[in-house]
C-alpha atoms as an extended CHARMM CRD file, in Angstrom:
* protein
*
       258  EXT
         1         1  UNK       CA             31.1690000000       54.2690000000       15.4740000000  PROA      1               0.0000000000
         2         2  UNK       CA             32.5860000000       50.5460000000       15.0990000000  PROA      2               0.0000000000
         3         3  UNK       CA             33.3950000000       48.8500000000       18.2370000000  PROA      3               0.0000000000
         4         4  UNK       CA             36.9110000000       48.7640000000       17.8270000000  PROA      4               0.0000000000
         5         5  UNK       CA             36.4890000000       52.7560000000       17.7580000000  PROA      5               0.0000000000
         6         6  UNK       CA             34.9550000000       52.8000000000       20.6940000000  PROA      6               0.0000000000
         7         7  UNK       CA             37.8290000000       50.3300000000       22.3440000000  PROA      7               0.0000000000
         8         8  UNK       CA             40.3980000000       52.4020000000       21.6810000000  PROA      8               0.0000000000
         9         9  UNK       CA             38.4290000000       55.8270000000       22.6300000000  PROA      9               0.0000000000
        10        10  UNK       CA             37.5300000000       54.3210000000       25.8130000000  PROA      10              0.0000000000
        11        11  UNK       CA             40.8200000000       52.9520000000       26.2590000000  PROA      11              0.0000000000
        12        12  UNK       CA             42.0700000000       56.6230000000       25.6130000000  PROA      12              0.0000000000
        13        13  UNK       CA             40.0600000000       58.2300000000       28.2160000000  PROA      13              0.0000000000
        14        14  UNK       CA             41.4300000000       55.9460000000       30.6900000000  PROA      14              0.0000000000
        15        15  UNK       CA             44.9050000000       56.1870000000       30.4040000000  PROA      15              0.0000000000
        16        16  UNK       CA             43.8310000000       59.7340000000       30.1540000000  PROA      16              0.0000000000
        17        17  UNK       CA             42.9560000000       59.5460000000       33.6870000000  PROA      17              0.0000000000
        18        18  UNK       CA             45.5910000000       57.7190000000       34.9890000000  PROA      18              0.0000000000
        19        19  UNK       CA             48.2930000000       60.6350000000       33.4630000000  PROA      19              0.0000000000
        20        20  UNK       CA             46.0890000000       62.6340000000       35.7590000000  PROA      20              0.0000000000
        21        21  UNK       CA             46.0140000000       60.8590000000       38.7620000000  PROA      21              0.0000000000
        22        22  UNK       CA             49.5920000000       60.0620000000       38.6020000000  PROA      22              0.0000000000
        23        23  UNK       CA             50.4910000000       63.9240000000       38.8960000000  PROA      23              0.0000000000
        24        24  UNK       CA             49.1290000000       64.1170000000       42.3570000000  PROA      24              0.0000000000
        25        25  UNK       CA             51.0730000000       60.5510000000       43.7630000000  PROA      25              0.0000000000
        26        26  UNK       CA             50.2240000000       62.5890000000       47.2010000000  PROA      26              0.0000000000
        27        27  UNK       CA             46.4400000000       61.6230000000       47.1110000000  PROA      27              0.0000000000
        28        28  UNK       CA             47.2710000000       57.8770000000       46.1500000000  PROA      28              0.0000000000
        29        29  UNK       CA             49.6130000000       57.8460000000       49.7040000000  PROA      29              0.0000000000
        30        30  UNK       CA             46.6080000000       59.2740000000       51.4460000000  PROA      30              0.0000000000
        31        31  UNK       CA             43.9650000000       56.4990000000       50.6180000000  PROA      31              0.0000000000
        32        32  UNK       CA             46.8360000000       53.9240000000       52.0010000000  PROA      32              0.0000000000
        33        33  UNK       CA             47.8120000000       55.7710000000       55.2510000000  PROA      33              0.0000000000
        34        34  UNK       CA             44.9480000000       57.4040000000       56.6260000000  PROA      34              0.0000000000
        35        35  UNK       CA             43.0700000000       54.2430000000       57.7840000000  PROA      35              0.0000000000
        36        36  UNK       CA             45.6000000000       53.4450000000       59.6640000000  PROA      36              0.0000000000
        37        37  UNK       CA             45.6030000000       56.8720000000       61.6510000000  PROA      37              0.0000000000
        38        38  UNK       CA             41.9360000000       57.0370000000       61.9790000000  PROA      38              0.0000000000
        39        39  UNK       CA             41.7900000000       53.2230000000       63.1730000000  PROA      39              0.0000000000
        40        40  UNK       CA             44.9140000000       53.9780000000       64.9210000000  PROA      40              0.0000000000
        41        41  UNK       CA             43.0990000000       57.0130000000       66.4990000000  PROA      41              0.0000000000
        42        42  UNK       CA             39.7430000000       55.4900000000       67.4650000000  PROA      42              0.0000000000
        43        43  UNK       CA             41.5860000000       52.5150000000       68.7670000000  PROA      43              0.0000000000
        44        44  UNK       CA             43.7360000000       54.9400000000       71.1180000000  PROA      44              0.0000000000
        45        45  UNK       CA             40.7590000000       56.3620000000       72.4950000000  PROA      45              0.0000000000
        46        46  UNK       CA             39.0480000000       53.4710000000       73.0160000000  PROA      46              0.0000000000
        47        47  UNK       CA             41.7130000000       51.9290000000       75.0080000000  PROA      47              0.0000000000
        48        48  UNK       CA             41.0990000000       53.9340000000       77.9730000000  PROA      48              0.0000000000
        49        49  UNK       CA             37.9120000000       52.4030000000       78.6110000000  PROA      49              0.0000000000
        50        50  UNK       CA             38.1870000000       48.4990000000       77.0710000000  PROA      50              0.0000000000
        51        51  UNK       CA             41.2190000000       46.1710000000       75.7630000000  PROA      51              0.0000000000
        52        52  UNK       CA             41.5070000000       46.7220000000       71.9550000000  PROA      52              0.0000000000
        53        53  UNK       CA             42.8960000000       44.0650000000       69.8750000000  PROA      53              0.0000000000
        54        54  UNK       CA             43.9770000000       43.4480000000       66.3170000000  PROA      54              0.0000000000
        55        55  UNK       CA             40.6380000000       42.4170000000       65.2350000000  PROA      55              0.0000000000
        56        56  UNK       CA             39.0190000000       45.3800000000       66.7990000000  PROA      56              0.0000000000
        57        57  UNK       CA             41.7960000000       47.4640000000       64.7800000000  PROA      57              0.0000000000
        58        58  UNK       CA             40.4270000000       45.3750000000       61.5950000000  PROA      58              0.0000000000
        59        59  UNK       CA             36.7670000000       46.1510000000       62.0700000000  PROA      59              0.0000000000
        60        60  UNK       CA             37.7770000000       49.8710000000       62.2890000000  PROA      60              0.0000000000
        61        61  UNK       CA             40.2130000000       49.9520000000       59.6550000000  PROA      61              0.0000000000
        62        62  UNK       CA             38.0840000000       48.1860000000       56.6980000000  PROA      62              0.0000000000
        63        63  UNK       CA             35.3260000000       50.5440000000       57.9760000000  PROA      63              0.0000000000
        64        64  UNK       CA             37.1710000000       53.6700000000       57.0720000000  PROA      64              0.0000000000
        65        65  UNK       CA             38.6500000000       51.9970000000       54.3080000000  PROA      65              0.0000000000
        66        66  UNK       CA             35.1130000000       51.0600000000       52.8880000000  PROA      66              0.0000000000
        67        67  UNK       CA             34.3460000000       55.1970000000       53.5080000000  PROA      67              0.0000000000
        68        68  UNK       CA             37.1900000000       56.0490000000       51.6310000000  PROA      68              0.0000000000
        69        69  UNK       CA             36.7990000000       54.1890000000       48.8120000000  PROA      69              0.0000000000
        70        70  UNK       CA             33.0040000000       54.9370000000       48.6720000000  PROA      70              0.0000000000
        71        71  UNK       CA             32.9100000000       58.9440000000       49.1200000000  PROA      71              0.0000000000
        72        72  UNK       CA             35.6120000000       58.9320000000       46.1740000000  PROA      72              0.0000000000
        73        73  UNK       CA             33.3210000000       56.5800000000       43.9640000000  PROA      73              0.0000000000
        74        74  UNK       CA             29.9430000000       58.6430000000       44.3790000000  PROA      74              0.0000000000
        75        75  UNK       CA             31.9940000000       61.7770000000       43.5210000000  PROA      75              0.0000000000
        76        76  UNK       CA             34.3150000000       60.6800000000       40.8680000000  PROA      76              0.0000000000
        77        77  UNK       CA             31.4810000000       61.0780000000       38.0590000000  PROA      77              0.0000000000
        78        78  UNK       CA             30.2790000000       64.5790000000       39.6300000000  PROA      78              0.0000000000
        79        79  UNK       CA             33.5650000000       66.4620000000       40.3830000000  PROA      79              0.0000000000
        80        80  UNK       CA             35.0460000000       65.4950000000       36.7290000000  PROA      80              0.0000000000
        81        81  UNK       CA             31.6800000000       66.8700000000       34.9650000000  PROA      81              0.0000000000
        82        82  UNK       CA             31.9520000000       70.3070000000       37.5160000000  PROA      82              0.0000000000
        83        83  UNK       CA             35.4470000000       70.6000000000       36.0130000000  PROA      83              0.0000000000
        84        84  UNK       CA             34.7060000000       70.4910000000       32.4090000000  PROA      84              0.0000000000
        85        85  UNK       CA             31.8940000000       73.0380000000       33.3530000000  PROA      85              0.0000000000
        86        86  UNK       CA             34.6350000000       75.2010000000       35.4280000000  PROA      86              0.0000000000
        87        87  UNK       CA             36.6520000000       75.2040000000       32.0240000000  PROA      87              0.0000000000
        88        88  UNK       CA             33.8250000000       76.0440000000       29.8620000000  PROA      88              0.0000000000
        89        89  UNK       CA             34.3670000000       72.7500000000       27.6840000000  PROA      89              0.0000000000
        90        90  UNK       CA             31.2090000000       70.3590000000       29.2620000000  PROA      90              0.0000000000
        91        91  UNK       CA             28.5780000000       71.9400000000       26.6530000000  PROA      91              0.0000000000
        92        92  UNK       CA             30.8450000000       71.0790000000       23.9130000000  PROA      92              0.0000000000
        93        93  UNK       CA             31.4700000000       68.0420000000       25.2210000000  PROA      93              0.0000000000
        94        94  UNK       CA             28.2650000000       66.8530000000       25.9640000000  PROA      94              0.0000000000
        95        95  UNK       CA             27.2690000000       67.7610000000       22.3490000000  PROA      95              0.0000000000
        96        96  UNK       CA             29.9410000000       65.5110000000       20.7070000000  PROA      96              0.0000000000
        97        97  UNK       CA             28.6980000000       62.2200000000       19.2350000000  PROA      97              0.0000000000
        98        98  UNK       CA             30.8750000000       60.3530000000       22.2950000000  PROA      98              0.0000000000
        99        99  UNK       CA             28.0720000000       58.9770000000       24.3480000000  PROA      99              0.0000000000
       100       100  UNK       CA             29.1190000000       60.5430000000       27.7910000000  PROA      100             0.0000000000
       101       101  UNK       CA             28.1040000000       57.0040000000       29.6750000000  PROA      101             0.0000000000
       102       102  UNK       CA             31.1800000000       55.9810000000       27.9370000000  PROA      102             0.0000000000
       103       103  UNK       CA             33.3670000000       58.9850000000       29.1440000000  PROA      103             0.0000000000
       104       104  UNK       CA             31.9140000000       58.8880000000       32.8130000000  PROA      104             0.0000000000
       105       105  UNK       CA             32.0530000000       54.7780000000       32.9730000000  PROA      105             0.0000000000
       106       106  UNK       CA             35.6290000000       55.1030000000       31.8670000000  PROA      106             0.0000000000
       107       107  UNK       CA             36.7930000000       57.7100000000       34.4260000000  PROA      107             0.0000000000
       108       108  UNK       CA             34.9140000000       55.8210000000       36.9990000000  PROA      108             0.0000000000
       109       109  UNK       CA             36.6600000000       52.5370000000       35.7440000000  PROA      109             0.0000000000
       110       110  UNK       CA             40.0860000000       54.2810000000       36.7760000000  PROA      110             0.0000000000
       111       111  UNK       CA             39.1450000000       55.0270000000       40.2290000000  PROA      111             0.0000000000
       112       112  UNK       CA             37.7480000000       51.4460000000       41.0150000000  PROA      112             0.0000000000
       113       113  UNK       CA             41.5720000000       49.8970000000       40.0160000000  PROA      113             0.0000000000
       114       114  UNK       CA             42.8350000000       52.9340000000       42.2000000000  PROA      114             0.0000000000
       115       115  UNK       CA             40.8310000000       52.2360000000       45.1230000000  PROA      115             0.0000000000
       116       116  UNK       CA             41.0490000000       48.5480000000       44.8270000000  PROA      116             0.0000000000
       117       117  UNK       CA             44.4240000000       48.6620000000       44.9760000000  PROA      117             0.0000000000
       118       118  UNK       CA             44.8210000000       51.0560000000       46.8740000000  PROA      118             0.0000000000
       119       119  UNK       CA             42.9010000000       48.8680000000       49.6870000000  PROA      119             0.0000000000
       120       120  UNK       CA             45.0370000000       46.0780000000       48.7880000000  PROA      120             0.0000000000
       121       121  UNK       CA             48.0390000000       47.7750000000       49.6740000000  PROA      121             0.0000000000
       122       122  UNK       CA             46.8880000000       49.2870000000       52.5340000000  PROA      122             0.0000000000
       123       123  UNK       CA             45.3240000000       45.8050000000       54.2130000000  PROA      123             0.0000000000
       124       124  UNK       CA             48.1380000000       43.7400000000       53.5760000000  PROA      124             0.0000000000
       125       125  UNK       CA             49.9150000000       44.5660000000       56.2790000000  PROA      125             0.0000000000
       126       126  UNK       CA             47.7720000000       44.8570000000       59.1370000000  PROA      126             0.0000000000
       127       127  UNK       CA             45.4790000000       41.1270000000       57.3360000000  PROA      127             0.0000000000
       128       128  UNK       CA             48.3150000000       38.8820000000       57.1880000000  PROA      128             0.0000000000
       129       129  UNK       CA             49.9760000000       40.4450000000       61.0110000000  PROA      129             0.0000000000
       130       130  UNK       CA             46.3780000000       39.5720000000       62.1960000000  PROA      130             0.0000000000
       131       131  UNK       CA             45.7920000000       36.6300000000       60.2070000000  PROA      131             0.0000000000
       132       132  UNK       CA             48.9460000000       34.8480000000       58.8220000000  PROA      132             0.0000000000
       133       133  UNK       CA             48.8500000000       33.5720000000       55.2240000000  PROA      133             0.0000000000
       134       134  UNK       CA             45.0800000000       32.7170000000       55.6910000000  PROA      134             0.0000000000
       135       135  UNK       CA             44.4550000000       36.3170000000       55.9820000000  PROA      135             0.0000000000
       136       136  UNK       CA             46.5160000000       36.7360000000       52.6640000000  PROA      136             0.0000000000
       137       137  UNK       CA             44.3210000000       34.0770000000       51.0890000000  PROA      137             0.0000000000
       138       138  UNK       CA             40.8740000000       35.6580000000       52.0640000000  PROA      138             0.0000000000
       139       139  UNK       CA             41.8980000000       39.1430000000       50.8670000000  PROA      139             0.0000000000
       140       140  UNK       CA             41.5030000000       37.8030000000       47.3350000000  PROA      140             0.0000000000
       141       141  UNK       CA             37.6330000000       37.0450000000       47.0160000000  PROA      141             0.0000000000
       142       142  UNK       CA             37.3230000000       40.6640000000       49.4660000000  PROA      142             0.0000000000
       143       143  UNK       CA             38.8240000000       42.2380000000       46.9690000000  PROA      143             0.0000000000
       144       144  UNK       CA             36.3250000000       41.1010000000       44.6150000000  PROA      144             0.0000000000
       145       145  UNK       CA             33.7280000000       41.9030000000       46.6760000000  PROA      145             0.0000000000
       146       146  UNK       CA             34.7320000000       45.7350000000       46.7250000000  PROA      146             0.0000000000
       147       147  UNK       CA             35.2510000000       45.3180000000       42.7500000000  PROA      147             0.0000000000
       148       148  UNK       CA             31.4690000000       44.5360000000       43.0730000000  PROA      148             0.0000000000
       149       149  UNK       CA             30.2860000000       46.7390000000       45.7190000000  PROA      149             0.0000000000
       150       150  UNK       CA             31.7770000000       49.6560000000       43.9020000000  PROA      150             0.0000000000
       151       151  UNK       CA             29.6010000000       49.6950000000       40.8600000000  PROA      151             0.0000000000
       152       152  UNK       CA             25.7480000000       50.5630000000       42.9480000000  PROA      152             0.0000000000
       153       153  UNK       CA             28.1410000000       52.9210000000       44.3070000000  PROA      153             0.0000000000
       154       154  UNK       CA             29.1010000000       54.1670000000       40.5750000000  PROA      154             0.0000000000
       155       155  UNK       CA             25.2800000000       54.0940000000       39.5850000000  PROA      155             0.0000000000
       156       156  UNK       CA             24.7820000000       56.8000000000       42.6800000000  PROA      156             0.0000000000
       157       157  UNK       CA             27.7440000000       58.7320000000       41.1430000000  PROA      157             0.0000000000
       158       158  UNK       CA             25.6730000000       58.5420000000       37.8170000000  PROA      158             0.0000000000
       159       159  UNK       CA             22.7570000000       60.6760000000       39.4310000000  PROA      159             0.0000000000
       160       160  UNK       CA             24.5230000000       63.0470000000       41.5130000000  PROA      160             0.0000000000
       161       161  UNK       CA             26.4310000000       63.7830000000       37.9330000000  PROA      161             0.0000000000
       162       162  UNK       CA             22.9950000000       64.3050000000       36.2330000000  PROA      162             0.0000000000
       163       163  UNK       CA             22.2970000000       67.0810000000       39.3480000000  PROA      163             0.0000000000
       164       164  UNK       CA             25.7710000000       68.6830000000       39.0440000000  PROA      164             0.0000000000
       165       165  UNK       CA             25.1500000000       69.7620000000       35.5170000000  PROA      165             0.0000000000
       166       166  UNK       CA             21.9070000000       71.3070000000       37.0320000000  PROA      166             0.0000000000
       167       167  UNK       CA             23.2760000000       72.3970000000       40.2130000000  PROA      167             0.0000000000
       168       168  UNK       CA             26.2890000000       75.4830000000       40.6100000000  PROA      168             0.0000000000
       169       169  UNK       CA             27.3080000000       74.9570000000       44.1960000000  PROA      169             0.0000000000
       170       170  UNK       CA             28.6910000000       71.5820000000       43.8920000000  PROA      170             0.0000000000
       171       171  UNK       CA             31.2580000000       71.8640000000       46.9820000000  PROA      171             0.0000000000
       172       172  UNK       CA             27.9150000000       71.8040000000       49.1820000000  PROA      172             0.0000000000
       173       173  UNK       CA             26.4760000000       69.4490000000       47.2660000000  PROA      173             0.0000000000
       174       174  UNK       CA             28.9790000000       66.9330000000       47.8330000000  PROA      174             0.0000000000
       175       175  UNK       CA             29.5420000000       67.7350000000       51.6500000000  PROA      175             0.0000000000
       176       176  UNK       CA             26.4580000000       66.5120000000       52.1510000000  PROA      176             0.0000000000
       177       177  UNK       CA             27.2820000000       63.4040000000       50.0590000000  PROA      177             0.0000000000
       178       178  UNK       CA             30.1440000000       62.8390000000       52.3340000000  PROA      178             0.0000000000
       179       179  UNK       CA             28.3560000000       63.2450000000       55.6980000000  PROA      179             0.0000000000
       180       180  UNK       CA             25.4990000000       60.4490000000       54.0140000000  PROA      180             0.0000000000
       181       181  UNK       CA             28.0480000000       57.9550000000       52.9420000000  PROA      181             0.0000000000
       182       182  UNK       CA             29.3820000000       58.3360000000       56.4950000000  PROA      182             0.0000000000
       183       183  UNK       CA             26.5530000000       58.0450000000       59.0200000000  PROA      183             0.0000000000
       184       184  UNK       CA             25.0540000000       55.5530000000       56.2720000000  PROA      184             0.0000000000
       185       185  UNK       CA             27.7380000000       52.9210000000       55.8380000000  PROA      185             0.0000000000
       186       186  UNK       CA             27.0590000000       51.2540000000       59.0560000000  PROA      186             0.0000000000
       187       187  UNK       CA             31.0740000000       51.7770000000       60.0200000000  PROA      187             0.0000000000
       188       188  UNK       CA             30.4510000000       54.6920000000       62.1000000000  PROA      188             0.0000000000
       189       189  UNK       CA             28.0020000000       53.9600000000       64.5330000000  PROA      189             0.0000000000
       190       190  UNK       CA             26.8000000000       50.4960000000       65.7520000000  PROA      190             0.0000000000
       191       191  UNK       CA             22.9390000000       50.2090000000       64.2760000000  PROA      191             0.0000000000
       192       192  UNK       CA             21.4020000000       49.8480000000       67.8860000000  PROA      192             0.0000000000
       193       193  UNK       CA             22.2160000000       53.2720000000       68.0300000000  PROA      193             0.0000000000
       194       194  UNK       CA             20.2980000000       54.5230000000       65.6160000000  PROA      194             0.0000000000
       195       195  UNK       CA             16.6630000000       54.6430000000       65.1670000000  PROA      195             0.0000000000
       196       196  UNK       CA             14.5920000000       51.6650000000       63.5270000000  PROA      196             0.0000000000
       197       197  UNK       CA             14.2050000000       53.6010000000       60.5910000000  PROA      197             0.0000000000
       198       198  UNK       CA             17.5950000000       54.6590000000       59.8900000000  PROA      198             0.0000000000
       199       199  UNK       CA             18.9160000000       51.5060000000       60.4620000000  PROA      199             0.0000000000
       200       200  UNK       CA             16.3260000000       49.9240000000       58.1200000000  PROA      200             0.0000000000
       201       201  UNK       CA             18.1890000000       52.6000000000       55.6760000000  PROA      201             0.0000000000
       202       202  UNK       CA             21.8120000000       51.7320000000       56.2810000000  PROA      202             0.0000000000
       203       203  UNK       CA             21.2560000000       47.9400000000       55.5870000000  PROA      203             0.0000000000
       204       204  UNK       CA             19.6340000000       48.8180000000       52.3790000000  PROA      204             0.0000000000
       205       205  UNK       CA             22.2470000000       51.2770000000       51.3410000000  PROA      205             0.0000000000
       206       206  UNK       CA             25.0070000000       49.3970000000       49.3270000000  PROA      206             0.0000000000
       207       207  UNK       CA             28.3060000000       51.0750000000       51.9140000000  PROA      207             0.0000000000
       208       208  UNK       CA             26.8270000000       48.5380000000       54.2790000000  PROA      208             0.0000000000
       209       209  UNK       CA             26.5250000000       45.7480000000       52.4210000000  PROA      209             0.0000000000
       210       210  UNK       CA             29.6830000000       46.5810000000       50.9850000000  PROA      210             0.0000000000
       211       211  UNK       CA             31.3710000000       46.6070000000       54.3150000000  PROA      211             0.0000000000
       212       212  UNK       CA             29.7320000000       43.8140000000       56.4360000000  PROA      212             0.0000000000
       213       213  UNK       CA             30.5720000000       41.7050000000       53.3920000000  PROA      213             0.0000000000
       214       214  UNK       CA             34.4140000000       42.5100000000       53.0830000000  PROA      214             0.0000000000
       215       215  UNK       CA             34.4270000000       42.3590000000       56.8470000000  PROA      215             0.0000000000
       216       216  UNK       CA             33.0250000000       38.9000000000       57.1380000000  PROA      216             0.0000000000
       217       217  UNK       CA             35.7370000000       37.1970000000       54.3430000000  PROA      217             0.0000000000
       218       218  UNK       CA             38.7430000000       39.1640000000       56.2280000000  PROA      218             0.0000000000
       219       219  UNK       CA             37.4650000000       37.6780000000       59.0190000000  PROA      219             0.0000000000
       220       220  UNK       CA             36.9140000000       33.9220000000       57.9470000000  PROA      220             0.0000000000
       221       221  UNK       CA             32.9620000000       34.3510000000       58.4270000000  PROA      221             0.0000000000
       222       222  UNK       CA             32.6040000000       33.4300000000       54.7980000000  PROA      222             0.0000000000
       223       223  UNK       CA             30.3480000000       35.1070000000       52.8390000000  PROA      223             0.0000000000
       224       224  UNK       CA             27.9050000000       36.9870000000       54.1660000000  PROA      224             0.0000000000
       225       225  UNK       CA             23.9270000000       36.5370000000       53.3040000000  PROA      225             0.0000000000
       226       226  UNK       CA             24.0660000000       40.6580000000       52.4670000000  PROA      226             0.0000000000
       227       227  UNK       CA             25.9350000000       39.5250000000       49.3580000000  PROA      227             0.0000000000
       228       228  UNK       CA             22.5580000000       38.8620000000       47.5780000000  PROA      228             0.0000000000
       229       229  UNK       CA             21.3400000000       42.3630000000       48.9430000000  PROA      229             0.0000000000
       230       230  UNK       CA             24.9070000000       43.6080000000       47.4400000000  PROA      230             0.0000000000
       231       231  UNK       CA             23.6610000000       42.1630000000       44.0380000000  PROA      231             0.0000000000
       232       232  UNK       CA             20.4820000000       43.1710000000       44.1400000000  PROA      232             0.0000000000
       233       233  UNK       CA             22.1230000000       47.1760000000       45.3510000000  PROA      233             0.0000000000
       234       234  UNK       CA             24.3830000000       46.7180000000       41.8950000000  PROA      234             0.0000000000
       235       235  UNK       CA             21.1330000000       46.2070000000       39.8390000000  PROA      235             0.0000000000
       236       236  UNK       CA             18.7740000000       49.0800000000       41.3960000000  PROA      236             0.0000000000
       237       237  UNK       CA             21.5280000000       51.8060000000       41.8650000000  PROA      237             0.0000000000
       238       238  UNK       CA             22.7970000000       51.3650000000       37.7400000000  PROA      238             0.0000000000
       239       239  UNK       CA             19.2950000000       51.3280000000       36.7040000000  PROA      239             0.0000000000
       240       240  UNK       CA             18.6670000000       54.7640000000       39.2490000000  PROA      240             0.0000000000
       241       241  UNK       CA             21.7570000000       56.2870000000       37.8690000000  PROA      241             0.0000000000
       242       242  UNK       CA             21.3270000000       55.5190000000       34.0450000000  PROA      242             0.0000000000
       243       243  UNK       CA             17.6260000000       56.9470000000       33.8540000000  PROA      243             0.0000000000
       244       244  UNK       CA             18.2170000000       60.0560000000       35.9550000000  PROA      244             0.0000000000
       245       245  UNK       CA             21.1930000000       61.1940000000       34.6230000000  PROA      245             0.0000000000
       246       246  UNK       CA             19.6580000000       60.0270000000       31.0240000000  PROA      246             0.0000000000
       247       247  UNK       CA             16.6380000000       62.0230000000       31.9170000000  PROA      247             0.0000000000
       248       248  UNK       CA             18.8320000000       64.9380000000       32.7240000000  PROA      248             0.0000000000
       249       249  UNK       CA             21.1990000000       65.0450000000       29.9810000000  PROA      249             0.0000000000
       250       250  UNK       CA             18.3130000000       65.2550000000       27.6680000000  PROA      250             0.0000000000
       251       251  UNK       CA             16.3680000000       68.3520000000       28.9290000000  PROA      251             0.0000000000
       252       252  UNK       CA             20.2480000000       70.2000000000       29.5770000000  PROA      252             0.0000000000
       253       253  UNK       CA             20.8180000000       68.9170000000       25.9920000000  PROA      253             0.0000000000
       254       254  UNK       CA             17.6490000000       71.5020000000       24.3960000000  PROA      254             0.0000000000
       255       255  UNK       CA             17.6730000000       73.9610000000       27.2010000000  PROA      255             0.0000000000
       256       256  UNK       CA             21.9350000000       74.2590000000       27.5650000000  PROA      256             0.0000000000
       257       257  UNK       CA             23.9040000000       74.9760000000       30.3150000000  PROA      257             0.0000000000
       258       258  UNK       CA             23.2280000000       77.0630000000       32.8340000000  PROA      258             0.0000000000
């Protein structure tokens, strides 16, 4: 297949996705509004027992903002192959001569411009009522920060599509996934909480990184030193998620689909 092929088929799946996304505008409204009503929430509560400010609003509201946008990433690759099993068209698929990297990278492509924006949107407001026009001006490089911190998070979304095409209950599956990405991304619960190991795991997990860094631009820290561990997240989590789904794809490939 030339390149230019594989352009425009890539191109196609995309836009694809988008036709899809855009029948359900009520999803798109949720990933801008419910930050606010969880931070909005947490800082109510909160309230009755300390003074809560804007920037304690901010720490709260990126934090469930990073959630969001994470949960959706690790799933996007997994729930999309469950449907094409649920419609009996994922063998068939999988046996075409379209590399499904390709068709999984694309899909995933759509959700990080959806998310992105989608945090965008959502922050202005509350960034530049905080922050004035400096806010405005640091939301740029955060926003290319969660660009970045999305793909590790894409390269987990790789595997846990490999172990959907194995697995049938895929609901439960990714229930768990949701409670991980939670307790994990460090937004939750303040690490002296937890114990030394599971801290040692949140600051390794790439929803931390991801979060401490955004939160340190929005709030003129500059960048943070867990950039580099950000990076280095980007590089391990692709490589994890290319070889295990790889490695599954090929045995489901000569045994079929269960």
């Amino acid at each position: 297949m030339r390149i230019t092929d594989r352009v425009s088929l890539f191109w196609a799946i995309m836009i694809n996705e988008f036709k899809i996304i855009s029948r359900e505008p009520g999803g798109l409204l949720i990933l801008i509004i419910m930050p606010y009503l969880v931070a909005g929430g947490m800082a109510a509560m909160a309230s009755f027992f300390t003074r809560v400010n804007g920037v304690d609003f901010i720490r709260q509201f990126i934090g469930f903002e990073i959630i969001m946008v994470s949960v959706i990433m690790v799933q996007t690759g997994a729930r999309f192959l469950n449907e094409e099993r649920s419609g009996g068209r994922l063998e068939a698929l999988m046996a075409t001569p379209v590399s499904m990297y390709m068709v999984l990278f694309a899909t995933s492509i759509v959700m990080v411009l959806v998310n992105v924006g989608a945090y965008v949107v959502a922050s202005l407001p509350i960034v530049y009522g905080t922050f004035g026009l400096s806010g405005l001006v640091r939301l740029i490089p955060s926003m290319i920060i969660v660009i970045v911190g999305l793909m590790p998070l894409y390269g987990i979304g790789l595997a846990l599509a490999g172990l959907v095409i194995r697995i049938r209950d895929v609901d439960a599956l990714m229930n768990v996934v949701t409670s991980l990405v939670t307790v994990l991304s460090g937004a939750t619960y303040p690490l002296y909480v937890l114990p030394k190991w599971v801290s040692a795991v949140v600051v390794a997990m790439p929803m931390y990184q991801l979060y401490q860094s955004t939160l340190s631009i929005i709030m003129g820290g500059g960048v943070s030193a867990l950039i580099y561990g950000l990076a280095a997240s980007t590089v391990a989590y692709l490589m994890l998620g290319v070889f295990t789904y790889g490695r599954i794809e090929k045995s489901v490939l000569k045994a079929g689909i269960r």
